[in-house]
C-alpha positions in Angstrom: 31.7 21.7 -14.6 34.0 20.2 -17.1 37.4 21.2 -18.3 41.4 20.9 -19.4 44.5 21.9 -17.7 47.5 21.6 -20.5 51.3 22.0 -19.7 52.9 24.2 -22.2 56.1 24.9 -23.3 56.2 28.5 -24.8 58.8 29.5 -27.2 60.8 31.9 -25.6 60.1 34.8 -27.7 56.3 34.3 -28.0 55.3 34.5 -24.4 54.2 38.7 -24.9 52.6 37.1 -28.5 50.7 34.2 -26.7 48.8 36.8 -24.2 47.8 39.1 -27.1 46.5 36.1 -29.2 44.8 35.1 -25.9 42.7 38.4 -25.8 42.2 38.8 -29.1 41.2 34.8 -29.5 38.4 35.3 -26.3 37.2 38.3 -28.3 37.0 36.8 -31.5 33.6 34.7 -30.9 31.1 33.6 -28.5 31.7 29.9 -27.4 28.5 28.2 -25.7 29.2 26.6 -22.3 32.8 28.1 -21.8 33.2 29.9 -17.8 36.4 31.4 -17.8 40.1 30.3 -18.4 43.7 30.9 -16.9 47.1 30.4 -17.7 49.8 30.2 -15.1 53.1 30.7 -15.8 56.1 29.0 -13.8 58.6 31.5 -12.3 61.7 31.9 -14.5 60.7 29.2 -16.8 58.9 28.8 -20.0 56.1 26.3 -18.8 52.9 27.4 -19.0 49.7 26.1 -17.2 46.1 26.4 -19.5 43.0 26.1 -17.3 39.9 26.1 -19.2 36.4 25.4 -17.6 33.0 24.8 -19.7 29.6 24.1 -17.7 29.8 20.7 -18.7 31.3 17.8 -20.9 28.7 18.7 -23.7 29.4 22.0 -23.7 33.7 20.9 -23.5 33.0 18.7 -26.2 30.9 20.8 -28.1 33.8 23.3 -28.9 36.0 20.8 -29.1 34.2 19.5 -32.1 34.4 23.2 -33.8 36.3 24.1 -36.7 37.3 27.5 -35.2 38.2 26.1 -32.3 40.5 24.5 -35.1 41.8 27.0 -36.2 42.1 28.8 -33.0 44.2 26.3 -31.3 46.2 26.1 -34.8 47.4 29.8 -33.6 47.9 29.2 -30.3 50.3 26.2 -30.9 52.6 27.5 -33.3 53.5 29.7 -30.2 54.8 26.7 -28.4 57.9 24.3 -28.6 56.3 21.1 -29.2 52.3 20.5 -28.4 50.6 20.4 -24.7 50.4 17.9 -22.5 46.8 17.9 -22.0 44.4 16.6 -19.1 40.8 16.3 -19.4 37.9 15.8 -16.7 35.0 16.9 -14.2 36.2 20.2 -12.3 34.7 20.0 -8.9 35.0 23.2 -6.0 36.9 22.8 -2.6 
């Protein structure tokens, strides 16, 4: 498996605003590859973790690549303070 974890730094007000985009987003359309995703929120803190695991780097890629993944992320970061700190690479199970 392949995959990202970002740090994010959500905007106070937007944190109710980033889960409804997040369902509605996951709804939206089909993306080939993707497993699942998470986001982990610190306690009493605006940080927010994004997991996001594809089957493999093509498949990561792949969507990265896409223009409505674009415009989708477009969306998602006007919801944060500045953009993520992201981290890319193989996802292996313990």
């Amino acid at each position: 498996m392949y995959g990202t974890v970002a740090k994010c730094v959500i905007k106070p007000e937007n944190r109710e605003a980033l889960r409804e985009l997040t369902k509605h987003q996951m709804a939206e359309r089909e993306v080939r590859g993707y497993v699942t995703s998470y986001m982990l929120f610190e306690n009493d803190s605006d940080v927010g973790w994004l997991f996001a695991v594809f089957e493999d780097r093509a498949t990561y890629d792949a969507n990265a690549d896409d223009p409505a993944q674009d415009a989708q992320y477009r969306e998602f970061r006007a919801l944060l303070e500045a953009d993520p700190e992201w981290h890319d690479g193989e996802i292996e199970q313990g």
